[in-house]
C-alpha positions as CSV (number, residue, x, y, z in Angstrom):
1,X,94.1,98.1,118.1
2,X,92.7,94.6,118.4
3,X,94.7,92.4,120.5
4,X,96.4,89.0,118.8
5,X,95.0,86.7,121.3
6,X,91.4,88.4,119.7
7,X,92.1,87.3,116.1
8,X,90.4,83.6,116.8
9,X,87.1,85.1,118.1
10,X,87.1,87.4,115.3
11,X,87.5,84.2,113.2
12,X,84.8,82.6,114.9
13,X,82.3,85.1,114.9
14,X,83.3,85.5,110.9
15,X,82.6,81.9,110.4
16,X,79.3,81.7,112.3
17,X,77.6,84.6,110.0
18,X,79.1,82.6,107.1
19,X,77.9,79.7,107.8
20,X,74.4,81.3,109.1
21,X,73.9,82.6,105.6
22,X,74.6,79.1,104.0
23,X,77.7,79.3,103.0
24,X,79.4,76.3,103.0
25,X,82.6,77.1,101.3
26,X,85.2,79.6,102.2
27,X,86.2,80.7,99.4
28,X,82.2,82.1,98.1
29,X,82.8,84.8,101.0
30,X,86.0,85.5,99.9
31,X,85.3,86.5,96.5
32,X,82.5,88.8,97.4
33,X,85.7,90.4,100.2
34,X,87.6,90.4,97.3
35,X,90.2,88.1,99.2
36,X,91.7,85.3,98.3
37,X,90.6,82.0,99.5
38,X,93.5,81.5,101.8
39,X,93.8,84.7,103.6
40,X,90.0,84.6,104.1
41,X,90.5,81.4,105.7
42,X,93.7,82.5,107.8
43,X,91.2,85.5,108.9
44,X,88.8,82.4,109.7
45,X,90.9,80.4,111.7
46,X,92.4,83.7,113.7
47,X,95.7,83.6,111.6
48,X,95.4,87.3,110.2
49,X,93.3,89.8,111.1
50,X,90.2,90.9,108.7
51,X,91.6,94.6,107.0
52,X,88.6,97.2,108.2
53,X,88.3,97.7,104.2
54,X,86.9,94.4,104.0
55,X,84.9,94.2,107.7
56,X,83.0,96.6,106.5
57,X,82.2,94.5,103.0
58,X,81.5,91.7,105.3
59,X,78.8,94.0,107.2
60,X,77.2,95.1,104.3
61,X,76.8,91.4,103.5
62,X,75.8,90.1,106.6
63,X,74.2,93.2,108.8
64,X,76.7,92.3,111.2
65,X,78.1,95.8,112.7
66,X,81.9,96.2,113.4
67,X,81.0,96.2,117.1
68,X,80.3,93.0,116.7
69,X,83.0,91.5,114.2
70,X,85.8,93.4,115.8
């Protein structure tokens, strides 16, 4: 179980591997999760915690592993 206080590093690092793959909106990365724009940016800004479903989406997009998101 990831910890509350862990949800804005989470945010953080899913931000960074956004932004590193130049995208400047929000709401481009949450399409291709299949999220809306909001709850990808409350996952962002460490308000909700990413679903595994859609971590593992994220990895397949980014080569990040869930080591590393999570």
């Amino acid at each position: 179980m990831v910890m509350k206080s862990s949800w804005k590093a989470i945010g953080n690092r899913l931000k960074y591997l956004r932004l590193y793959l130049g995208m400047n909106v929000q709401k481009n990365m949450a399409e291709l999760l299949g999220a809306s724009p909001s709850q990808y940016s409350n996952w962002e800004n460490g308000l909700g915690l990413i679903p595994v479903d859609a971590a593992v989406k994220f990895q397949g997009l980014t080569g990040a592993t869930l080591d590393y998101i999570y």
